[in-house]
C-alpha positions in Angstrom: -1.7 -20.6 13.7 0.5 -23.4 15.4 1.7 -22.8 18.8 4.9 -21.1 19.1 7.5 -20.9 21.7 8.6 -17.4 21.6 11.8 -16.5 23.8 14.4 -13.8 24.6 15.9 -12.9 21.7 19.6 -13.9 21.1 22.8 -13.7 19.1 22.1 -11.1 16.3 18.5 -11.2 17.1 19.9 -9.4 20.1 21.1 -6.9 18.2 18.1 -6.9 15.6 17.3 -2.8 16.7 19.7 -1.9 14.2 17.4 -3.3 11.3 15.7 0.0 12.4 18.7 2.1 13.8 20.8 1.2 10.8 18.9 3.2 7.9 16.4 5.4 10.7 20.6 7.3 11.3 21.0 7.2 7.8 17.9 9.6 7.3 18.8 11.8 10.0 22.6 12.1 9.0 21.3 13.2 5.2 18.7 15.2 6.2 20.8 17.2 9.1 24.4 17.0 7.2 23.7 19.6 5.2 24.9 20.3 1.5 28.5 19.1 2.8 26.5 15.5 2.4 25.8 16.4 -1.4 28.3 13.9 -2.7 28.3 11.0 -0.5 25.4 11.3 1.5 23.8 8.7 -0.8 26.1 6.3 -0.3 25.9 6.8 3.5 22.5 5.8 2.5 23.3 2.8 0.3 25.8 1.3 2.7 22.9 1.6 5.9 20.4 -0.4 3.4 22.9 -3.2 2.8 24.2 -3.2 6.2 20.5 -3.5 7.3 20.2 -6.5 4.5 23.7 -8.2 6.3 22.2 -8.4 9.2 18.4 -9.2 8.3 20.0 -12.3 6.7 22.0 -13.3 9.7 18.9 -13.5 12.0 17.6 -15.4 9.3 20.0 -18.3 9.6 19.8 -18.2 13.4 16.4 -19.0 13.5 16.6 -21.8 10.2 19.2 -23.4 12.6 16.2 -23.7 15.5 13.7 -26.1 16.1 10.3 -25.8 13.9 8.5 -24.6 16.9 11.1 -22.5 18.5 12.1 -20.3 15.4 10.2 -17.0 17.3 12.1 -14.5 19.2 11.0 -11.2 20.9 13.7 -8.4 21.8 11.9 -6.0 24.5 13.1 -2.7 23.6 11.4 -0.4 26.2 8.1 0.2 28.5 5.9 2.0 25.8 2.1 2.8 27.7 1.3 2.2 31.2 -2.1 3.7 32.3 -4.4 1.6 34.9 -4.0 -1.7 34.4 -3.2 -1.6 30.9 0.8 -1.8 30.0 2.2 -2.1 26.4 5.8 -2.6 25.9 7.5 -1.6 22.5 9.3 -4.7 21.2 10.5 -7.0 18.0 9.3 -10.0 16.9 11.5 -12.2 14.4 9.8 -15.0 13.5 9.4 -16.4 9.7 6.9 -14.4 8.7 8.8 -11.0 9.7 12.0 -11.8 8.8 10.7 -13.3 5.1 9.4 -9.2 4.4 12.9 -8.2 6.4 14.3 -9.8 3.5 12.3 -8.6 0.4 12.2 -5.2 2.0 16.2 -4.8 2.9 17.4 -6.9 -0.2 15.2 -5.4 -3.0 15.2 -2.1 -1.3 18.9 -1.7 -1.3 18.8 -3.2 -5.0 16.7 -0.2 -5.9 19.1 2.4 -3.4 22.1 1.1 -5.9 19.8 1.6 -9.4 18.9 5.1 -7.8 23.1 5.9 -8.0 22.4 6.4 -11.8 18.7 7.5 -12.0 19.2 10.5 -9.5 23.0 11.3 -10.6 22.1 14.6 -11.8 18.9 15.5 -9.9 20.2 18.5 -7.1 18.0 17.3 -4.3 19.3 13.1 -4.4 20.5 14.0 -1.0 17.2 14.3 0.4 15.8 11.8 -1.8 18.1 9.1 -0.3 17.4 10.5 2.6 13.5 9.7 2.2 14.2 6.1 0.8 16.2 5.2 4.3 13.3 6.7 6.3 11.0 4.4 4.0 13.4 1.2 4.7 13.3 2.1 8.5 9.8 3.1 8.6 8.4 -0.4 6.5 11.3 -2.6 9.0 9.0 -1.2 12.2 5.7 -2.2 10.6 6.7 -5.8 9.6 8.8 -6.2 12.8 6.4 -4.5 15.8 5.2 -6.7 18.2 1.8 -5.4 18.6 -0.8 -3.5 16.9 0.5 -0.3 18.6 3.9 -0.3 17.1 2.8 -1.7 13.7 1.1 1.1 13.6 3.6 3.6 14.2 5.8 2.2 11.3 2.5 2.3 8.8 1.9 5.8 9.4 5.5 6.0 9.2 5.4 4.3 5.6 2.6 6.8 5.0 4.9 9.6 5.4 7.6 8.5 3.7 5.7 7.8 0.8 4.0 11.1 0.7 7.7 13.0 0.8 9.0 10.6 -2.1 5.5 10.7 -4.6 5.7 14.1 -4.5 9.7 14.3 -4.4 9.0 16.7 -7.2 6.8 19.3 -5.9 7.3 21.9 -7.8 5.5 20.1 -10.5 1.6 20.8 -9.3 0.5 17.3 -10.6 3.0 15.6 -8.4 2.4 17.4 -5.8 -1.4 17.0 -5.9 -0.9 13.1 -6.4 1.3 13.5 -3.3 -2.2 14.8 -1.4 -4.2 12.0 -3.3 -2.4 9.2 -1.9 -2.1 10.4 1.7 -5.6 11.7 2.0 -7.0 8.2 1.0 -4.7 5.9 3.3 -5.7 8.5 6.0 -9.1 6.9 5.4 -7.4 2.9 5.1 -5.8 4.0 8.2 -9.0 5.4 10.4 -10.5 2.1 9.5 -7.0 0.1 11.3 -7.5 2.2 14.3 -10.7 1.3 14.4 -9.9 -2.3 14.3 -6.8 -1.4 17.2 -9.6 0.0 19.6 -12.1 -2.9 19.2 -8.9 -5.3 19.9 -8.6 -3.0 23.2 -12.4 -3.1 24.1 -12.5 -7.1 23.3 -9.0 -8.4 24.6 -7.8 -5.8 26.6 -4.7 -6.2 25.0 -3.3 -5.0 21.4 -0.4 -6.9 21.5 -0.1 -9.9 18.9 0.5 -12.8 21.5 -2.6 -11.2 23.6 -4.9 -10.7 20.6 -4.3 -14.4 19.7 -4.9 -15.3 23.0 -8.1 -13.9 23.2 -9.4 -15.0 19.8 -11.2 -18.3 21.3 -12.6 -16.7 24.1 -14.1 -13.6 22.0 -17.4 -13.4 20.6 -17.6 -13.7 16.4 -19.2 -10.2 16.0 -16.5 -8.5 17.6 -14.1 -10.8 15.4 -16.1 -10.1 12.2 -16.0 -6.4 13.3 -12.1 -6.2 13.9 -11.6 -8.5 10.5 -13.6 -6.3 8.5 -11.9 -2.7 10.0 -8.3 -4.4 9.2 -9.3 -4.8 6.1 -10.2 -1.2 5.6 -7.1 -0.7 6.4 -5.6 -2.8 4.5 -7.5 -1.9 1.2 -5.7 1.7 1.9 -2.3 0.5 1.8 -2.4 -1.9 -0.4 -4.4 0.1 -2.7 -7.4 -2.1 -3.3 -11.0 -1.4 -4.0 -12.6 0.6 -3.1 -9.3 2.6 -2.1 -7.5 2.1 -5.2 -7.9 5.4 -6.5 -4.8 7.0 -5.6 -2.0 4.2 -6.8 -2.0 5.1 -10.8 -1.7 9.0 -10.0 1.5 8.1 -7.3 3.5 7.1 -10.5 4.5 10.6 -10.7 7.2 10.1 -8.3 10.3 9.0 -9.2 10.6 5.8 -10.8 13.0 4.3 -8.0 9.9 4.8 -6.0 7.4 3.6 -7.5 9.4 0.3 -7.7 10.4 0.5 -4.0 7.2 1.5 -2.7 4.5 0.5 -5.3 6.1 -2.9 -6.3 7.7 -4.8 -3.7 6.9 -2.9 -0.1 4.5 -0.3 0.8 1.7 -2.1 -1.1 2.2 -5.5 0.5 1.8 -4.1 3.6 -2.0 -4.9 3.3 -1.2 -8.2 2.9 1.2 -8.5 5.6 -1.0 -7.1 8.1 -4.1 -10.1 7.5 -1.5 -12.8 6.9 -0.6 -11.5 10.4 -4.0 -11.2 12.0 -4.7 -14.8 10.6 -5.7 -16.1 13.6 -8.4 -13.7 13.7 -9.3 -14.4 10.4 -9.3 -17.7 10.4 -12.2 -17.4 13.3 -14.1 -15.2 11.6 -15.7 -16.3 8.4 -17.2 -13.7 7.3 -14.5 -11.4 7.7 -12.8 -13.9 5.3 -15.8 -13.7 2.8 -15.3 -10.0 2.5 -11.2 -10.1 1.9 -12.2 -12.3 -0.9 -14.5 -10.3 -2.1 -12.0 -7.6 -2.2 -9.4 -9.4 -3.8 -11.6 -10.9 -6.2 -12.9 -7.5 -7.7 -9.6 -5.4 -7.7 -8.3 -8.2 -9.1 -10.1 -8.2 -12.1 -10.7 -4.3 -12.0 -6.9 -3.8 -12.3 -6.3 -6.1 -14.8 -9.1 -4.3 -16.9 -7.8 -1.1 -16.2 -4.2 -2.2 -17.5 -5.4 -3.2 -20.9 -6.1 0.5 -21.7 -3.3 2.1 -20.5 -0.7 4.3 -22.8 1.4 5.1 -20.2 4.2 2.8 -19.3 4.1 3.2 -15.0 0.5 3.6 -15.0 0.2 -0.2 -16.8 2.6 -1.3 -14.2 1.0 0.4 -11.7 -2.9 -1.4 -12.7 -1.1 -4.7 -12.8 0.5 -4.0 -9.6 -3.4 -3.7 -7.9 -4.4 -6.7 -9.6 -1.4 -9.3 -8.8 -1.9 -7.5 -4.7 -5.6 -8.6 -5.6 -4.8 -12.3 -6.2 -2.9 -12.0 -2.8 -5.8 -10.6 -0.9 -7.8 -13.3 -2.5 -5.6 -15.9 -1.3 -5.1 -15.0 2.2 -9.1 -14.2 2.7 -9.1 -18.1 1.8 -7.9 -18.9 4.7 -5.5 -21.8 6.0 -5.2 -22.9 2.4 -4.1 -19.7 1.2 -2.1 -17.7 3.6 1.2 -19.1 2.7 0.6 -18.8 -1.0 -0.6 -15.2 -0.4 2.8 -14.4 0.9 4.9 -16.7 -1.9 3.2 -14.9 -4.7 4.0 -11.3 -2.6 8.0 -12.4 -2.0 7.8 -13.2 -5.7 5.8 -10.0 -7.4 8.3 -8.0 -5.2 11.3 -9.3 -7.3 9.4 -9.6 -11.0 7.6 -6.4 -11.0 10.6 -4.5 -9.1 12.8 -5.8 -11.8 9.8 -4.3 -14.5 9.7 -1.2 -12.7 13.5 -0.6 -12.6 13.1 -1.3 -16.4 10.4 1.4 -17.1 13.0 3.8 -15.5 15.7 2.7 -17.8 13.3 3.1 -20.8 12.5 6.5 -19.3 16.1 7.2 -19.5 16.8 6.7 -22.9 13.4 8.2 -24.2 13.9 11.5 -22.5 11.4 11.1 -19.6 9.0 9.6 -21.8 6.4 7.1 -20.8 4.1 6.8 -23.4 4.1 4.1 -25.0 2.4 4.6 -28.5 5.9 6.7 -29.0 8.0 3.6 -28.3 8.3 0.3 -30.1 11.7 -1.0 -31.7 13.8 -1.1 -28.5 15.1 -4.0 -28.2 17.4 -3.7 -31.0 19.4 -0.8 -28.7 18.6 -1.6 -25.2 19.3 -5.3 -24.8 19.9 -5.3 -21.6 16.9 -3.7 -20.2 15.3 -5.1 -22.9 16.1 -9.1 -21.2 16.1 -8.3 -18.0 12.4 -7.1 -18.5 11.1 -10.0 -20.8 12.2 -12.2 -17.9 9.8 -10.7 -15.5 7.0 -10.1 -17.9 7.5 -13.6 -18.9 7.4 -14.2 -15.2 4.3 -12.4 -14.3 2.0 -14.1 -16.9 3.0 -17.3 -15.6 5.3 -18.9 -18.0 5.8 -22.7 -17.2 8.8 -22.5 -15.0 9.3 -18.8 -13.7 8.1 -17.4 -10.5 4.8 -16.3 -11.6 3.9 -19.8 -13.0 4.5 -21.3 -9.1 3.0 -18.9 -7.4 0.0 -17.7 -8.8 -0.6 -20.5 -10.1 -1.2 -22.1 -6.5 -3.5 -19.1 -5.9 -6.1 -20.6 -9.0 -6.1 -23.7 -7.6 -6.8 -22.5 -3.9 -9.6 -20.3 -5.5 -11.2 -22.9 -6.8 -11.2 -24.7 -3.5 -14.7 -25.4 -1.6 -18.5 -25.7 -1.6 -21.2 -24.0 -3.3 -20.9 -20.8 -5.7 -17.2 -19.6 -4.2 -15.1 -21.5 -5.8 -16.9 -20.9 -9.3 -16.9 -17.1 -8.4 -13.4 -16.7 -7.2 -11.6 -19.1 -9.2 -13.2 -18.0 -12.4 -11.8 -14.1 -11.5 -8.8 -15.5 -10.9 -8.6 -17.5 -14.1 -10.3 -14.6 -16.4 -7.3 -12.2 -14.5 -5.1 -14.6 -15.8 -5.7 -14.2 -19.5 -6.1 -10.7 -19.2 -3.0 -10.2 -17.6 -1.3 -12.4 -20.2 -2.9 -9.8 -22.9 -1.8 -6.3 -21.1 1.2 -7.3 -20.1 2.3 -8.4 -23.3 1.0 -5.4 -25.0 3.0 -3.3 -22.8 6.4 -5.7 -23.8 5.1 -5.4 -27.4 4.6 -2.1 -27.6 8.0 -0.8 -25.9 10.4 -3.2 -27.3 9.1 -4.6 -30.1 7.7 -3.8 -34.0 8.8 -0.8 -35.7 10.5 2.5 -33.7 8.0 5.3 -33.4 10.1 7.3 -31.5 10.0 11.0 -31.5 13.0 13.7 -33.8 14.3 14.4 -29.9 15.6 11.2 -28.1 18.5 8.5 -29.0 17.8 5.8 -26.8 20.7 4.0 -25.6 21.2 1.6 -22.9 21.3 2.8 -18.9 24.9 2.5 -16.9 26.0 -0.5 -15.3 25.0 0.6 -11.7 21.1 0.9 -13.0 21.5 -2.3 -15.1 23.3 -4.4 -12.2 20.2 -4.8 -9.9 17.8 -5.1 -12.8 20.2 -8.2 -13.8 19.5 -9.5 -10.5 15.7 -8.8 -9.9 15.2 -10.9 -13.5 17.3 -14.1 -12.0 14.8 -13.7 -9.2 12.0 -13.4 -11.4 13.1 -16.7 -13.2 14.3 -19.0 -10.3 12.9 -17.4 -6.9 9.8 -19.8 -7.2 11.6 -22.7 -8.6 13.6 -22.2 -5.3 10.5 -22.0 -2.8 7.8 -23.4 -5.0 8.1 -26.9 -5.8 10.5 -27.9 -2.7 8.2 -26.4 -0.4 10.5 -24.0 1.5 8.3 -21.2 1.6 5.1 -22.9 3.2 7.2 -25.1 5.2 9.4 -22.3 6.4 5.7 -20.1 6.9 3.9 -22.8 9.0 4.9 -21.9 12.2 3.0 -18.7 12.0 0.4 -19.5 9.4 -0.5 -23.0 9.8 -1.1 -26.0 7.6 -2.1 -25.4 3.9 -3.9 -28.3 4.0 -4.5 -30.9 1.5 -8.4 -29.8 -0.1 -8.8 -30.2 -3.4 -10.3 -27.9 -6.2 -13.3 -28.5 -7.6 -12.0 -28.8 -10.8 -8.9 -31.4 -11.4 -5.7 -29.5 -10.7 -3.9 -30.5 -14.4 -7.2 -29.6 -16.0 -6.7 -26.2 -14.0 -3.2 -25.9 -15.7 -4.7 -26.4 -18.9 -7.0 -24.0 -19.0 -4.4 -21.2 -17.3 -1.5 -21.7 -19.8 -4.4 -21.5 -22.6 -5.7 -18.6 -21.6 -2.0 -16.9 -21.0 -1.1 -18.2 -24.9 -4.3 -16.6 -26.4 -3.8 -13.1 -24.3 -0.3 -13.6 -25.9 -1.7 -14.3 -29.1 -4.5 -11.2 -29.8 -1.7 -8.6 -27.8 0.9 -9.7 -31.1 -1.6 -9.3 -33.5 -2.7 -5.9 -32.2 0.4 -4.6 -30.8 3.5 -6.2 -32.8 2.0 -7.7 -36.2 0.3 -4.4 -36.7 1.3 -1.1 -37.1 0.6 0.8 -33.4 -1.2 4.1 -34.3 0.8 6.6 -32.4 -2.9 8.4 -31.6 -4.9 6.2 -29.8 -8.5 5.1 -31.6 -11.5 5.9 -29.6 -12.2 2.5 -28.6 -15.2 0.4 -26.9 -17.3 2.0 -24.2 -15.3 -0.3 -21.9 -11.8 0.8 -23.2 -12.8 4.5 -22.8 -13.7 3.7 -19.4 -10.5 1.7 -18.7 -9.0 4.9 -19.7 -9.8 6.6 -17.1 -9.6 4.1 -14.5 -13.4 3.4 -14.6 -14.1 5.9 -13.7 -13.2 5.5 -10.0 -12.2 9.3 -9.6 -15.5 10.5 -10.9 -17.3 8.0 -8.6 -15.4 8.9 -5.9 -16.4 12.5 -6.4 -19.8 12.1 -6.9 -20.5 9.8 -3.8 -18.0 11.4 -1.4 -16.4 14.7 -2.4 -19.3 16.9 -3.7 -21.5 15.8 -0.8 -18.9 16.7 1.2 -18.5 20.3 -0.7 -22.4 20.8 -0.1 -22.4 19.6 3.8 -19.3 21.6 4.4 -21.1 24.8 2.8 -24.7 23.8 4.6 -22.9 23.9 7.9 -20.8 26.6 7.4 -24.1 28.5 6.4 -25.9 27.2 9.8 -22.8 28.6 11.6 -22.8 32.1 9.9 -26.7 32.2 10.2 -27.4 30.4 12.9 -24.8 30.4 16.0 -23.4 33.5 15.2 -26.7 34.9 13.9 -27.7 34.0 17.6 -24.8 35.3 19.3 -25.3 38.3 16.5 -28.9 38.8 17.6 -28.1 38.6 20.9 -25.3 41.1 21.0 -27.3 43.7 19.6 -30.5 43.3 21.5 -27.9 44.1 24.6 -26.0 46.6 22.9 -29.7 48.5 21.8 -30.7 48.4 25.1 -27.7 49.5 26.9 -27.6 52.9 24.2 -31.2 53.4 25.0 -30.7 52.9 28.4 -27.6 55.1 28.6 -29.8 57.8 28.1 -31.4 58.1 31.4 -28.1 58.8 32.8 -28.3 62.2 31.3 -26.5 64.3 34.6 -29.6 66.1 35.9 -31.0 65.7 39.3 -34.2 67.2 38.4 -34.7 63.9 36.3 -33.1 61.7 39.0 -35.5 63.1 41.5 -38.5 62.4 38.9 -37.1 59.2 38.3 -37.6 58.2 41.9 -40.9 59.8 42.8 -41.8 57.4 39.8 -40.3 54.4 41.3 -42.0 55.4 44.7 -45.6 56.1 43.3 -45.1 52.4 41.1 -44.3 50.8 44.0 -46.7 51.9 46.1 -49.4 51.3 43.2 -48.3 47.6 43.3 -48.3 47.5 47.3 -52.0 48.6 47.3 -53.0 46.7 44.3 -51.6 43.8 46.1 -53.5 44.4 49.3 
């Protein structure tokens, strides 16, 4: 990381608490107002989101108007921990890499608070849904914006919560409810594995702040290094859903669709990311750590791109691509220097392309009555141009079209995968060319299959296009997912606005010639294309699905991660559970069992002596007299 001068924040850094303040009151005004609130409690929590967004963006220009090396500033808020010698202060740190997710967080986040006007219109409870999606805005602004380890924490198990209360907005439904559980219960386990990593910071540095970390890095040994790499990325593979903690992102698409493209698109999911992008200079000293974040990336990757050629459902498709693209950004920033910058351009630009897709599932939903299988769609683009447009644009994006977002930003990731010496770069490069193709083919059998070929819709729905206020920010998610790149890409505005904090991206070059790289990409995108027409648009779609490959059936059902998961953790866990619970019943309180009636037996027994007689007293203690004086003269 270069060296930054990082000074008292000033102007509307100053005031940069109310990122936080801003939509943190708006949760607490919907959730304490009351049913008075009903009405226009959620646009109390629209206004908070944009006003957050207003002033996100005015910090922004403050710092572009500073030196390279001087665009870092940290707002002390209070004394946080003081015990010993050991003090942490809660602060803010607004430096390029912070304010770039203050930006896709506040921006595309209010986008989706305006689209949730007309998804949630008749739903009794929006209040308290709005309510939840400022808590999520102010929760996600403390993670990216803490200025140590401490207080990102606080904001992640912040996200955690909020995420929890909007999956399983629904609870009355069991199934959203229980994917509610799912999710929290398995990035309880991300998040043992960051605290973790937060107490071997402590125990190496002495500090868990990020300037003190840094700090420390040169002077700390590499097994404590590999050792806090590797638990960050446990953590990380929880939030960000990745393997082998993936399990729980398909089932959280029972929550509201607003959510899952708040929190499973553009936000929550990145956080992963975020968090080594952050840590970089750890990472960047710890080669092995690095080796395993590839690893990672590489097989969730291609693991959610295999899973999304399977799927029926609409959100769960989205939801397997959304583990895959988070895949190639994992990949990317486990690559190091070269790839930490283009790790965050391809998250700034998924954020807007599969936001924009997500928004569009909910409009399909919309018009189809809640339905999200796709084998009872098709033909929709005749009566939902709109939506229709505004989603070809970011599927067009995603597969990397020449020109769109996708196309210059994952694109870079290929050709930083295929950087270096040895087996890597023919390992890692050829997942993230194979993902390529296959995402080409799933996503375009989901387009297919929605919008085009004949309408297999069912007697009950007449789809129809969604209002203005749900087709207004899709409008503007797909002019992100055509030109955002074209903006950042090819002038280099994203890496050169990112160095500061991540460094060079260097100047290697892959193993195989760069044009020959875009050759082979754009082929393999055009014959994904290709087979998805011929099965999906060409051809009839049979509304019951056919029984398929061993591998599709498996793909089916996620690869069978949930029955893996309980095999190796869950029913072990049942059987320990019930050993020990048997050692306790039979064991210590068979002891303390066994021990309490030995007493009690001898107390009744002994109780009897005490019958009231003095004749048997006075035997009792010529007895006592005669043994004693037996023992005396046995003795002598």
């Amino acid at each position: 990381m270069q060296s930054l001068e990082t000074t008292a924040a000033t102007g509307l850094a100053s005031a940069g608490w109310l990122l936080i303040a801003l939509p943190l009151a708006g949760a607490a005004i919907l959730l304490l107002g009351g049913r008075a609130l009903d009405k226009v409690g959620p646009y109390i929590a629209v206004a908070m989101s944009w006003l957050a967004c207003l002033l996100g963006i005015g910090i922004v220009i403050q710092l572009a108007g500073r030196a390279s090396d001087a665009r870092s500033l940290h707002l002390h808020l209070f004394s946080w921990l003081q015990t010993g010698d050991f003090k942490l202060d809660a602060g803010l740190l607004f430096d390029p890499l912070s304010l770039t997710f203050v930006l896709l967080i506040t921006f595309v986040g209010s986008l989706i608070h305006v689209y949730s006007l007309g998804y949630m219109e008749h739903d009794p409870d929006k209040r308290r849904f709005f309510a939840y999606l400022n808590l999520f805005i102010a929760a996600m602004l403390t993670l990216v914006l803490a200025d140590s380890y401490g207080l990102l924490f606080v904001g992640w198990e912040g996200v955690g919560l909020a995420s929890f209360l909007l999956i399983s907005f629904w609870n009355w439904n069991p199934a959203y409810a229980t994917a509610g559980n799912k999710a929290f219960i398995m990035n309880r386990v991300g998040d043992f594995g960051l605290l973790l990593g937060i107490f071997t910071m402590f125990a190496t540095f002495g500090r868990i702040d990020f300037a003190g970390v840094d700090a420390g890095v040169q002077g700390a040994s590499k097994g404590a290094l590999t050792a806090i790499g590797i638990f960050l990325l446990v953590g990380a593979c929880g939030k960000s859903a990745q393997f082998p903690l993936q399990a729980w992102l398909g089932d959280a698409m029972a929550g509201p669709t607003p959510v899952s493209a708040l929190i499973h698109a553009a936000t929550m999911v990145t956080a992963g990311v975020y968090l080594i992008a952050r840590s970089n200079v750890i990472y960047t000293a710890t080669p092995d750590a690095r080796l395993a974040v590839c690893i990672v990336g590489a097989i969730t990757l291609v693991y959610g791109a295999i899973v999304g050629c399977a799927k029926d459902d609409m959100k769960k498709a989205l939801a397997a691509s959304t583990m895959s693209q988070i895949g190639y950004m994992v990949l990317a920033a486990g690559l190091g220097p070269i790839g930490y910058a283009f790790a965050i351009f391809h998250l700034v630009t998924h954020g807007f392309f599969k936001a924009g897709m997500f928004l569009g599932a909910g409009s399909v939903m919309h018009a189809m009555n809640d339905q999200v299988n796709m084998r009872r769609f098709g033909g929709l683009a005749m009566v939902m141009k709109i939506t229709w447009v505004t989603f070809g644009l970011g599927y067009l994006a995603i597969i990397g079209i020449p020109g769109l977002s996708g196309f210059w930003s994952k694109d870079k990731i290929i050709e930083a995968a295929f950087v270096g010496d040895g087996w890597r770069p023919w390992v890692f490069g050829g997942a993230a060319l194979l993902a390529a193709g296959l995402t080409a083919f799933y996503m375009s059998r989901l387009f297919f299959m929605t919008f085009q070929g004949k309408a297999r819709w069912t007697d009950d729905v007449h789809p129809h296009e969604s209002p203005l206020v749900m087709t207004i920010p899709m409008m503007v998610l797909a002019v992100g997912s055509a030109f955002l790149g074209l903006i950042l890409g090819p002038t280099g505005l994203i890496t050169s606005w990112l160095k500061p904090v991540l460094g060079e991206t260097g100047e290697d070059h892959p193993v195989i010639p760069v044009w020959l790289l875009m050759v082979l990409t754009l082929a393999l995108v055009l014959v994904g294309i290709f087979v998805a027409y011929r099965q999906y648009w060409a051809a009839d779609v049979p509304i019951n699905p056919p029984v398929g490959s061993p591998l599709t059936q498996a793909a089916r059902k996620d690869l069978y991660q949930d029955e893996v998961n309980e095999a190796i953790f869950a029913r072990p866990g049942v059987h320990l559970t019930r050993a020990l619970v048997y050692a306790d019943n039979k064991g210590v309180d068979g002891a303390v069992g066994a021990a309490a009636a030995l007493i009690g037996g001898s107390s009744s027994r002994l109780r009897k002596i005490q019958n009231g007689y003095v004749r048997s007293y006075a035997l009792t203690m010529l007895l006592g007299v005669v043994a004693i004086l037996g023992i005396v003269w046995v003795v002598q």
